[in-house]
C-alpha atoms as one frame of an Amber mdcrd trajectory, in Angstrom:
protein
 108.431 117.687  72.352 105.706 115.211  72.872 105.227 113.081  75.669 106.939
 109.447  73.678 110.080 111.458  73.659 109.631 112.676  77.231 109.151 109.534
  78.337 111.632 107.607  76.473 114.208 110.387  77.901 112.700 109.199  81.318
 113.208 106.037  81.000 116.811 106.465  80.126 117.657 108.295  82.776 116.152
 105.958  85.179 118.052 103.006  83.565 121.354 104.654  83.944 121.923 104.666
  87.607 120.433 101.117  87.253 123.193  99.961  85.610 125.774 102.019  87.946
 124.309  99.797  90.690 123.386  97.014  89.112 127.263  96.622  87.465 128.587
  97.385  91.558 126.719  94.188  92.476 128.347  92.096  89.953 127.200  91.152
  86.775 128.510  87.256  86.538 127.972  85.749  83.477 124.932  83.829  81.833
 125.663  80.779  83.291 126.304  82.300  86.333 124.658  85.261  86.857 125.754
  87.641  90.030 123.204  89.958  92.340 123.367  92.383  89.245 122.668  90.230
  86.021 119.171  91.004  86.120 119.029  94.765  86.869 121.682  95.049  84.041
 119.685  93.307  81.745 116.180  94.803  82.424 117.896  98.113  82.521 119.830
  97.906  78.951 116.117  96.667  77.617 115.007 100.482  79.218 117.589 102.009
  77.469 116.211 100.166  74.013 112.824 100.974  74.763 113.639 104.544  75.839
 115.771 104.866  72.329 112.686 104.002  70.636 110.949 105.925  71.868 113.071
 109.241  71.759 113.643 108.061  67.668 110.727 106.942  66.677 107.347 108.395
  68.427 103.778 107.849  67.847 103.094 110.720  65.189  99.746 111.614  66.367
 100.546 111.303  69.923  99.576 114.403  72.208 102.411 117.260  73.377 103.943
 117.087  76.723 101.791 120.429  77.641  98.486 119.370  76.228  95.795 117.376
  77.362  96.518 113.816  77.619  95.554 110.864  79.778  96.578 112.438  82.598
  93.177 112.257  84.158  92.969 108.495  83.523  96.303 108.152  85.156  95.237
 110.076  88.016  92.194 107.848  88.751  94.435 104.717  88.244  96.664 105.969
  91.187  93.763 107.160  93.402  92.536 104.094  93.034  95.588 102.339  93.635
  95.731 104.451  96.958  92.098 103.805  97.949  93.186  99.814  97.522  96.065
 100.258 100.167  94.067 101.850 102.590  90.723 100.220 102.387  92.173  96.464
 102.010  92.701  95.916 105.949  89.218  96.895 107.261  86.861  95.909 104.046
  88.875  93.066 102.788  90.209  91.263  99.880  87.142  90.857  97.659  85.469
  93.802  98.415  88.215  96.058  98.142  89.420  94.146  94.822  86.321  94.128
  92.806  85.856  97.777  93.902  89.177  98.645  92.688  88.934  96.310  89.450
  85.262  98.200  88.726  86.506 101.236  88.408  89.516 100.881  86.760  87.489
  99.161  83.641  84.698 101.787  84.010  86.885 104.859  84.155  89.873 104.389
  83.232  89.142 102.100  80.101  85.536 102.972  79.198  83.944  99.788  79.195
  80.222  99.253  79.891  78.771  99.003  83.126  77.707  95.685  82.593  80.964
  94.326  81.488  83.088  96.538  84.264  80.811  94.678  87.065  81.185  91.116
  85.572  84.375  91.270  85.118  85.375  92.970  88.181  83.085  90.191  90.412
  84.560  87.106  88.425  88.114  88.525  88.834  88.051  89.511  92.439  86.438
  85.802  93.023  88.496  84.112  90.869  91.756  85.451  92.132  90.186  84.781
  96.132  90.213  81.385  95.514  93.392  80.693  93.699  95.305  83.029  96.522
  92.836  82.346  99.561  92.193  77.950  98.759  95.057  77.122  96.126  97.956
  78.713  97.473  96.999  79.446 100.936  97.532  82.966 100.844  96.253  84.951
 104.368  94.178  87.436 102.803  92.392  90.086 104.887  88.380  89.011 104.881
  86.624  92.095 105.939  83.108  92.870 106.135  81.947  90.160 103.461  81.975
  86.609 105.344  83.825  83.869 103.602  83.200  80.381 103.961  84.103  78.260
 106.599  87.922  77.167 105.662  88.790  79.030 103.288
């Protein structure tokens, strides 16, 4: 079995107490939808997606057992982890770019050059339309911001 099916399995049996819950809540109708409209409907599209999955996997995608992006996914959640921690005490941008840098070096093999632009412009980027547009109380840290923002 490879891992399209696995997942797609996954994904169905996650959607099925989803819409056990979701149906408890009350469903409503499209004009006016209840607590569990949404749920239902995101969890019916899981089912889909799982079905295609399960009926029609990548051919040349790897088997459950052998070696797949596991390692990628791994540094993805340890970086993920290292964001929750370190976000207090080194701060937004730091943390961010740190976070963003590795993700496009490691996990999607881009150059080092293009993981640090990108990284830098995206942590900055997203500082100022959280931090100055939308007024967002982001942690600062150990980088000092200017005075306002």
């Amino acid at each position: 079995m490879n891992v399209d099916r696995v997942l797609g399995v996954g994904a169905i049996l996650l959607a099925i107490p989803v819409c056990v819950a979701s149906w408890g809540y009350g469903v409503g109708s499209p004009k006016s939808p209840g607590a569990g409209f949404w749920p239902l409907l995101i969890a019916v599209v899981m089912v889909g997606l799982g079905l295609s999955l399960i009926l029609r996997p990548i051919p040349n995608a790897m088997t459950a057992a052998g070696d797949s992006r596991w390692g990628k996914f791994g540094i993805a959640l340890g970086t993920l982890a290292f964001y929750m921690i370190a976000l207090e005490p080194l701060g937004y941008l730091m943390v961010t770019a740190a976070m963003l840098f590795v993700q496009l070096q490691w996990v999607e093999s881009r150059s080092w050059r293009s993981s640090a632009s990108i990284a830098v412009l995206a942590a900055v980027i997203s500082l100022i339309l959280f931090r100055v547009l939308l007024k967002v109380s982001l942690p600062a840290g150990v980088i000092p911001l200017p005075t306002g923002w």
